[in-house]
Structure formats: C-alpha cells, structure tokens
C-alpha positions as CSV (number, residue, x, y, z in Angstrom):
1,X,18.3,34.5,-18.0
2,X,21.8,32.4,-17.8
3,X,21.0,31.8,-13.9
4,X,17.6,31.0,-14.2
5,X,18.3,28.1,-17.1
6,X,21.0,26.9,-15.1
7,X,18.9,26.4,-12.1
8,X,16.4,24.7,-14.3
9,X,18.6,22.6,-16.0
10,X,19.8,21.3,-12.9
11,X,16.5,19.8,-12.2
12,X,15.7,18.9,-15.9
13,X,16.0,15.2,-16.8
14,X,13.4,13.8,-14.3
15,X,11.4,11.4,-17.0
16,X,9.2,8.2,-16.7
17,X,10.7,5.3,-16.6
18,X,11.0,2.4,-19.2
19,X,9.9,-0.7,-18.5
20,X,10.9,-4.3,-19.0
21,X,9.4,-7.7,-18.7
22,X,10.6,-10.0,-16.0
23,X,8.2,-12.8,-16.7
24,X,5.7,-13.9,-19.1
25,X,3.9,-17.2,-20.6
26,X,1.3,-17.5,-22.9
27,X,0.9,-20.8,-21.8
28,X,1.0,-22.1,-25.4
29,X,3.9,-24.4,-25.0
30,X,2.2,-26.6,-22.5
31,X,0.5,-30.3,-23.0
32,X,-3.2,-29.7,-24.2
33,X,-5.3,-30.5,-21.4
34,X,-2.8,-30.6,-19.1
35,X,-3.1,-30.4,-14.9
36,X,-0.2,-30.8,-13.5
37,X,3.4,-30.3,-15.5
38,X,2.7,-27.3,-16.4
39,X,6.4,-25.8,-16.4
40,X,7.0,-24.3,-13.0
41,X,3.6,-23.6,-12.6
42,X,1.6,-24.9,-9.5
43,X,-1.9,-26.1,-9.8
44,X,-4.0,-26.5,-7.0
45,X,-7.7,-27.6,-6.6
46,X,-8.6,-26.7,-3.0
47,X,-12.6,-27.3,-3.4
48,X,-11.6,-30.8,-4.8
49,X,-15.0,-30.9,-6.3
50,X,-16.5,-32.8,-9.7
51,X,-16.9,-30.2,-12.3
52,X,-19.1,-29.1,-15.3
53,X,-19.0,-30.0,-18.9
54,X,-20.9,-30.7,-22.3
55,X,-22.9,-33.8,-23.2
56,X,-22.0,-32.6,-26.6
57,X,-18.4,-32.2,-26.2
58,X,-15.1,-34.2,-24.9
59,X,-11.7,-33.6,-23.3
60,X,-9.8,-35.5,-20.8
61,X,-10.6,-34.7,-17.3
62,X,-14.1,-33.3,-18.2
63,X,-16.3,-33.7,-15.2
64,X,-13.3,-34.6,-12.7
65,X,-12.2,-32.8,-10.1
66,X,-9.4,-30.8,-11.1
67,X,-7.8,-27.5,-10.9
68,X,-7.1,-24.8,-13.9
69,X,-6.0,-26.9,-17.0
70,X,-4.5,-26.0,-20.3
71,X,-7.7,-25.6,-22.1
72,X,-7.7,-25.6,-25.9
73,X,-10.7,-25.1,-27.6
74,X,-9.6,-26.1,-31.0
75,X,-8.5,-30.1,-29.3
76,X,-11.9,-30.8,-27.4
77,X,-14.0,-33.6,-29.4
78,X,-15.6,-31.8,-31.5
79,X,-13.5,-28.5,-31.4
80,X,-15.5,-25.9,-29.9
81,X,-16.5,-23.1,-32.3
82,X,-17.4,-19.8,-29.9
83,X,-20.8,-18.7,-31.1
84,X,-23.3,-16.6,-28.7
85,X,-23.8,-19.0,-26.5
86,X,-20.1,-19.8,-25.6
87,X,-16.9,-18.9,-26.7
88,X,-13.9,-21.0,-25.4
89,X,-11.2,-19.6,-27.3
90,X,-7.5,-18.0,-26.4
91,X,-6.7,-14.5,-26.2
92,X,-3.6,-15.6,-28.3
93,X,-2.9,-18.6,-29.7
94,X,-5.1,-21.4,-29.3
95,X,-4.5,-22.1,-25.5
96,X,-5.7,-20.2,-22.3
97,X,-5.4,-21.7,-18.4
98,X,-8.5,-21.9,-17.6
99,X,-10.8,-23.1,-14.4
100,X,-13.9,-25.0,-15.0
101,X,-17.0,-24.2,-12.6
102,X,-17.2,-26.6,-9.7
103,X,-20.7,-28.3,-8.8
104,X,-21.8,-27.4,-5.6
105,X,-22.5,-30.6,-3.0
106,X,-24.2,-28.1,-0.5
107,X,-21.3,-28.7,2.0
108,X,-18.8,-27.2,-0.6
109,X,-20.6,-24.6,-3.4
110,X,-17.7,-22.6,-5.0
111,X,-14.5,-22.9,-7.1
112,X,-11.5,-22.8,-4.8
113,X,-8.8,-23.0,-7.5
114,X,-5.5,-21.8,-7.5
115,X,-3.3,-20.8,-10.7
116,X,0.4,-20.0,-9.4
117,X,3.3,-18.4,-11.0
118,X,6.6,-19.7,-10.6
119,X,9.0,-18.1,-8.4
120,X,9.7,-14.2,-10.0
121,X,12.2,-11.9,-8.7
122,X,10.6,-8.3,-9.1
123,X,11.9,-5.6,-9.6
124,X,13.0,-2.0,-7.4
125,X,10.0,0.3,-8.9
126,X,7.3,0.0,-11.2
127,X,6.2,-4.0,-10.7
128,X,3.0,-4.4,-12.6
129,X,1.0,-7.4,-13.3
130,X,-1.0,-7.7,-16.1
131,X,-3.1,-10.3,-17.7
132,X,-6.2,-11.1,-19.3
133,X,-9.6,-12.7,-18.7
134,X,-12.6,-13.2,-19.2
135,X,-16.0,-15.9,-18.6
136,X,-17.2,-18.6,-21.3
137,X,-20.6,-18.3,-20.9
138,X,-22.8,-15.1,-21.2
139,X,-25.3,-16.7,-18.9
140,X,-22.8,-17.0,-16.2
141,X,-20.9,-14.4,-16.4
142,X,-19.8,-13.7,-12.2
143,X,-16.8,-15.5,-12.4
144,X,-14.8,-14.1,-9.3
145,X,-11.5,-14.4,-8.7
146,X,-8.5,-12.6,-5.9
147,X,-4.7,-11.4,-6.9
148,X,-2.6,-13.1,-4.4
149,X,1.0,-13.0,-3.5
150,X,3.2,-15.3,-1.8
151,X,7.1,-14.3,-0.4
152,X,7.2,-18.1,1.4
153,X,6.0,-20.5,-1.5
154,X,3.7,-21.5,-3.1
155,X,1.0,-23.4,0.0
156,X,-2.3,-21.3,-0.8
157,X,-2.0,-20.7,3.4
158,X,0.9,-18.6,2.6
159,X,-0.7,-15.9,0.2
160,X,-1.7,-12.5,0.8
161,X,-4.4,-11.3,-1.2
162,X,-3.8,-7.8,-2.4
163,X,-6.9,-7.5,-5.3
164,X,-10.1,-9.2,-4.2
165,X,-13.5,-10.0,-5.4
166,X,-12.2,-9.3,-9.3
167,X,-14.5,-10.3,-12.0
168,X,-13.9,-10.1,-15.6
169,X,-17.4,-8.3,-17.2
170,X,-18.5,-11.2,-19.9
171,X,-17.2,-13.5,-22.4
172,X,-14.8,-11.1,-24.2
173,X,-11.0,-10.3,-23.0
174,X,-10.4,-7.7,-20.6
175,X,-7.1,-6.6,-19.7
176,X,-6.4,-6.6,-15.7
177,X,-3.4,-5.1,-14.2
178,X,-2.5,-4.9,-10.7
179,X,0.2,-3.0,-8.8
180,X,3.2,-5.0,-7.1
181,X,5.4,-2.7,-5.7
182,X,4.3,-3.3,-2.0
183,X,7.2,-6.5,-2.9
184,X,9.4,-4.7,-4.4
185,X,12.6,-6.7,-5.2
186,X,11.5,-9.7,-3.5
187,X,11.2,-13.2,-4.5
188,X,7.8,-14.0,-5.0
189,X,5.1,-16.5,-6.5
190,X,1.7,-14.6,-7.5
191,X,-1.6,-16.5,-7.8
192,X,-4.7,-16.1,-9.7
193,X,-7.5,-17.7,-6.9
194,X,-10.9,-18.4,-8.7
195,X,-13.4,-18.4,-6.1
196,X,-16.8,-18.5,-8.0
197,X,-20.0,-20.1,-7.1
198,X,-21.8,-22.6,-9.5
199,X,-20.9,-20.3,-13.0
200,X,-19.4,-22.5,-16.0
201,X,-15.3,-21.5,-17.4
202,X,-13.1,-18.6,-16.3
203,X,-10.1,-18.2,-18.5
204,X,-6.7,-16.6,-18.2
205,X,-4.5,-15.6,-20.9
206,X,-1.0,-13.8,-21.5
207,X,0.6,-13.4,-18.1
208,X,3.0,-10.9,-18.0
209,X,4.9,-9.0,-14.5
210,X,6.6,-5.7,-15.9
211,X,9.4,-3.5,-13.9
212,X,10.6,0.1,-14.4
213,X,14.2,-0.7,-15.8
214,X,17.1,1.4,-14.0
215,X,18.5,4.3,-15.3
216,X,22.4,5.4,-15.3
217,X,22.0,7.4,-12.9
218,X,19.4,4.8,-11.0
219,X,22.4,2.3,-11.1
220,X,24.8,3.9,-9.5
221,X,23.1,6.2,-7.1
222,X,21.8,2.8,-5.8
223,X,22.2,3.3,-1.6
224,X,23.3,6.9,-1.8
225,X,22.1,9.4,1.4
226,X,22.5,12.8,2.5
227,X,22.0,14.9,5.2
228,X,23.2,18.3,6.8
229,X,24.2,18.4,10.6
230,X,27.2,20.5,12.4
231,X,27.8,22.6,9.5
232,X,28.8,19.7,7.3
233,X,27.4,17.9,4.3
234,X,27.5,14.5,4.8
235,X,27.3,11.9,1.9
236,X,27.2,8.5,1.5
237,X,26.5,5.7,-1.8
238,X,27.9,2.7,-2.2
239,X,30.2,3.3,-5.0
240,X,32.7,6.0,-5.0
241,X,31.4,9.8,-5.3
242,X,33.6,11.8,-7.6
243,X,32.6,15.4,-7.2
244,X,30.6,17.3,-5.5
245,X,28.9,20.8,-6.4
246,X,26.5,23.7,-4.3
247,X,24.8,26.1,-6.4
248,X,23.1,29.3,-4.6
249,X,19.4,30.3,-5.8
250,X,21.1,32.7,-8.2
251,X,22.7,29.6,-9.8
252,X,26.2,30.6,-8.7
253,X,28.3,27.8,-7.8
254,X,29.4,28.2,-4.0
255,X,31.7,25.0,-3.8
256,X,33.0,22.4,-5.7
257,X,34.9,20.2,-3.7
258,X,36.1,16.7,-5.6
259,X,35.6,13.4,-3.7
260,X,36.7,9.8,-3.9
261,X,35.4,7.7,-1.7
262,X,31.7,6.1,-0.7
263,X,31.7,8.3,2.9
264,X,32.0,12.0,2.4
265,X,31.9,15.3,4.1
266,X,31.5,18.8,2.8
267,X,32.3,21.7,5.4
268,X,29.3,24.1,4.7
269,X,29.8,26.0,7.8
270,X,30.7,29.5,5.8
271,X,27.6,29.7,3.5
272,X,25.1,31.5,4.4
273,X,21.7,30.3,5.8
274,X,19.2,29.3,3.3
275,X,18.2,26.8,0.5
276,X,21.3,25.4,-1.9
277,X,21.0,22.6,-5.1
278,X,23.5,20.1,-4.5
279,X,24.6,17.8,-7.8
280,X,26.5,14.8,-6.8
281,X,29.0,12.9,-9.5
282,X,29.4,8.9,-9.7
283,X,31.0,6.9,-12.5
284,X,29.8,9.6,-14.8
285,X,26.3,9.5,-13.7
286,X,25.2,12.9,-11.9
287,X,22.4,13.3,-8.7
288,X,20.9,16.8,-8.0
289,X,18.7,17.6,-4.8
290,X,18.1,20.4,-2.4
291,X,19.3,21.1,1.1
292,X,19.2,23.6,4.1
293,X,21.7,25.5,5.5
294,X,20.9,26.9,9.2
C-alpha cells in the first residue's frame, strides 16, 4: 500500500489553473459620445457611410458617418428609456461602445466598423477573451460581427480573424468568449469587426482578456527538457536543477543523484529496461514525469 501511494503521490498535484486578468475596460471612463480619444483604443469606420438614428431623439454625431462611439443612453436628448421596442442601455454602468447601423447606398450595404483594443501582452496558457453583446432593436436583431487579432498593429489589413459570422441572439446581454491561445505570449491588439447589413445598434460591453497565472513549479520549470539517449538522462532548464530522483514501478527509489547546474546528465546505463518516474528539484519547486529505459 506504501508503494502504491508513493507512486500516486508522485503524480498528485496536477490541478487547473487560476486565472488572472491582463486587460479590461468597461469603457465608462471615456467622453460620452465620444469617436476618437477613446484611451488607447482605435476606431475605425471602413464603410464610411451616413448612419441611422431617431427623429425623436439626439446625440452628437447622429446620422454621420462614424465608427463605434461611446454611447450612453442615459445623455441622448431625451434619455432613452429601453422599453420593448428598444433598449439602449449598458451592461454595467451607463456606457457601452457601440456601432450604429450603416445606410446602405447600394454600392456599399453593410457596417464595416472596427473596435480595437490596445496593444495586450497575453499570456503562456489559458488566454481567453470575453465580453458581452447584444442588438438594440428586436426587429433587427442579425447584428454580425468577427473576432480578430492583429500581432503587426492595429491597420484592419493586418487582422486575422479567428471567430467569424458571430451574432449576439436579441436585445438582451450575452456573454461571448473566445479562445486566444493560438498567440500565446505575444503582443497583440484584438478587434471586434461589425459587419452587419442595414440592422439598427450593436453594443459591446465589459472587455476583459484572462490568462492562466503560473504556478511555482510553472515558474521555474519554465524551458526545462529531457530526454534518454546512450544510456544517459539528459536534462536541461534554465535555472539551476538541484536534485534529481528515479523511482521504479514498485516506487523504490533507483537513484538520486544531486545537481547544480541548468545542463545535466544522469548515467542510467545499469537500470534495467523498462518504464521509471523521474522528479526533478528547482529553487524548491519539484517536476515529475516518466521515461524509458532500453
């Protein structure tokens, strides 16, 4: 029973990990209304078309061309109250970017509008975007929009879509989330494209990228390799190992061997063929993994 909770202990520990936020805006801190100054976010109208509005409402801009804008629902002339026919308001606070339908000239007949993060460094593992949406109108409700990601700026040429044809499914929030780990720890700016035809508002709220946050043992077994050849063990991190350990099946310990440098080898040319667990030691922090001995 000793043997068998050893060898389980040795692979014990293997857990989800946490995750932290590398970026977020709720846009509230921005200039009602605003187009362009939004922080370090980039605005960008590619259809360059007039756009829709109320004869029973105001706001500056309304009926320009102009990209998403700072829309606040409770600073239009009158405020907007959401009722069934509309509803205008932030997931949080009282301010949401939002894009405004385009009218169609027959040449040009969709939104080509481009919402673009600042420049965020993601993480190793575990980058997720998330953030929500939704339409203003329940009477035009297909309000489609890509993901896109950019590793060269922020020129819409320069984008990759990686989620496309998106649409949020009527006028109340929905969360979206998509996966960013195909950048993994790159610089990047990611953009929201809204590329409806003739609808009314599309709205984005609470922006937020999220990375798995490093472990101990993450940290400092950061570069480390291993593999088997000539009857040797070969090892290599870049930080210092401290110790290393083989265990047999039977969870005996077969060497021990310390270590001190980031470029090891362990002579494993008098064990007996077969399957061993290996536990490596650096700065406290400990790494256990399998090999084969021929």
């Amino acid at each position: 029973m000793k043997k068998i909770t050893l060898l389980a202990a040795l692979f014990a520990g293997f857990a989800m990990n946490a995750q932290t936020t590398i970026f977020e805006d709720d846009f509230e801190s921005y200039d009602d209304f605003a187009i362009d100054n939004v922080g370090d976010w980039t605005l960008i109208d590619v259809d360059l078309l007039p756009t829709y509005g109320y004869t029973a409402y105001d706001w500056p801009n309304i009926y320009q061309p102009i990209p998403f804008i700072v829309f606040n629902s409770t600073a239009t002339t009158p405020p907007i109250e959401p009722d069934g026919s509309q509803d205008w308001t932030a997931y949080s606070g009282v301010k949401a970017m939002t894009s405004i339908a385009s009218v169609p000239d027959g040449t040009t007949n969709a939104n080509n509008d481009w919402l673009i993060s600042p420049q965020i460094t993601l993480g190793l593992s575990g980058n997720i975007l998330s953030f929500w949406a939704k339409a203003t109108d329940p009477l035009y409700t297909v309000e489609t929009f890509n993901v896109a990601v950019s590793v060269a700026g922020t020129d819409p040429n320069d984008f990759a879509i990686i989620a496309a044809g998106l649409e949020p499914s009527g006028i109340d929030w929905e969360e979206f989330t998509v996966n960013l780990d195909a950048f993994a720890g790159q610089d990047v700016n990611i953009a929201i494209n809204h590329v409806a035809s003739d609808q009314f508002g599309f709205q984005v709220d609470d922006f937020k990228v999220t990375a798995d946050v490093l472990s101990v043992n993450d940290e400092a077994f950061q570069g480390f390799k291993h593999f088997v050849a000539n009857g040797q063990l070969n090892l290599s991190a870049n930080t210092a190992m401290e110790r290393v350990a083989l265990y047999n099946m039977l969870g005996q310990e077969v060497v021990s061997q310390k270590l001190a440098s980031n470029n090891e080898t362990v002579n494993i040319a008098g064990l007996q063929s077969g399957v061993y667990i290996a536990t490596v030691s650096i700065e406290g922090a400990s790494k256990t993994f399998r090999i084969v001995k021929n």
